[in-house]
C-alpha positions as CSV (number, residue, x, y, z in Angstrom):
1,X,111.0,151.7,109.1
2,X,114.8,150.9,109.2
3,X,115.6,148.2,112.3
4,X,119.4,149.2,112.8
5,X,119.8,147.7,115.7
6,X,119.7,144.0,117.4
7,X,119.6,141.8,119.8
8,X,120.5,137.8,120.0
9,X,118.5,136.3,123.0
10,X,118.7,132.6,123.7
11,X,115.6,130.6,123.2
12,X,115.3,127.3,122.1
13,X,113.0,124.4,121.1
14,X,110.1,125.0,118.9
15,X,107.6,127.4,118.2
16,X,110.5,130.4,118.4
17,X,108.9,133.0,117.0
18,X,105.3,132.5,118.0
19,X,106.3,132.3,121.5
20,X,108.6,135.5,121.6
21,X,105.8,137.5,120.3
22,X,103.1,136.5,122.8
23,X,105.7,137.3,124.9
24,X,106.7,140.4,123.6
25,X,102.9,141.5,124.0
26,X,103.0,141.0,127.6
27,X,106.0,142.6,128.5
28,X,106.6,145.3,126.0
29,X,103.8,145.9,124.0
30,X,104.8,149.5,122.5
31,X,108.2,148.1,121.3
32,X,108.4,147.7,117.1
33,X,110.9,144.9,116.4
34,X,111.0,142.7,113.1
35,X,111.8,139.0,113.6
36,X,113.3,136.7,110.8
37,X,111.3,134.9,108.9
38,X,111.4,131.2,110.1
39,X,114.5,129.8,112.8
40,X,115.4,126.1,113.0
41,X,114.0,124.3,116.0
42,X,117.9,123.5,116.4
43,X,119.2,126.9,117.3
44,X,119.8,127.9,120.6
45,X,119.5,131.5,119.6
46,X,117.4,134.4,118.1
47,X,118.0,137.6,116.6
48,X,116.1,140.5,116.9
49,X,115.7,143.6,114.8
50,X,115.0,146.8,116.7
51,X,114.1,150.7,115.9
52,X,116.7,152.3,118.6
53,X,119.2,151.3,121.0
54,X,116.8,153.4,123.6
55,X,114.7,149.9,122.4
56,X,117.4,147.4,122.8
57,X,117.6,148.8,126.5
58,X,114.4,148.2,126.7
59,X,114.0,144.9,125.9
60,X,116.9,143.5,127.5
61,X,115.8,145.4,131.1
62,X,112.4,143.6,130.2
63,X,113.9,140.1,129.6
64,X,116.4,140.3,132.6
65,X,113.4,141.0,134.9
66,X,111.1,138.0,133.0
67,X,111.1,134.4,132.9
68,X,112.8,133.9,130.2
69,X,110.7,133.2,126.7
């Protein structure tokens, strides 16, 4: 699979990654995204790989309408 598009969403403190995908599995559990592979507890930030932009619509709809990660 070939993630051509992305998303930056802001997060921060620790445990970045784990907490976007328990979060991802509530909210939008059919959406295939690739993460990188580590992110400093630093950052403010995170990027996310998707499939479509029909995804990135998607998950941004699904964020606005969350509590935040």
């Amino acid at each position: 699979m070939t993630f051509k598009y992305s998303v930056t969403l802001p997060i921060s403190g620790g445990n970045k990654l784990r907490r976007f995908r328990e979060w991802a599995e509530e909210h939008v559990p059919a959406l295939s995204y690739s993460l990188p592979v580590q992110t400093p507890i630093k950052t403010e930030t995170m990027t996310i790989k998707l499939l479509s932009i029909e995804d990135r619509r998607v998950l941004l709809e699904a964020f606005a309408k969350s509590s935040r990660v």
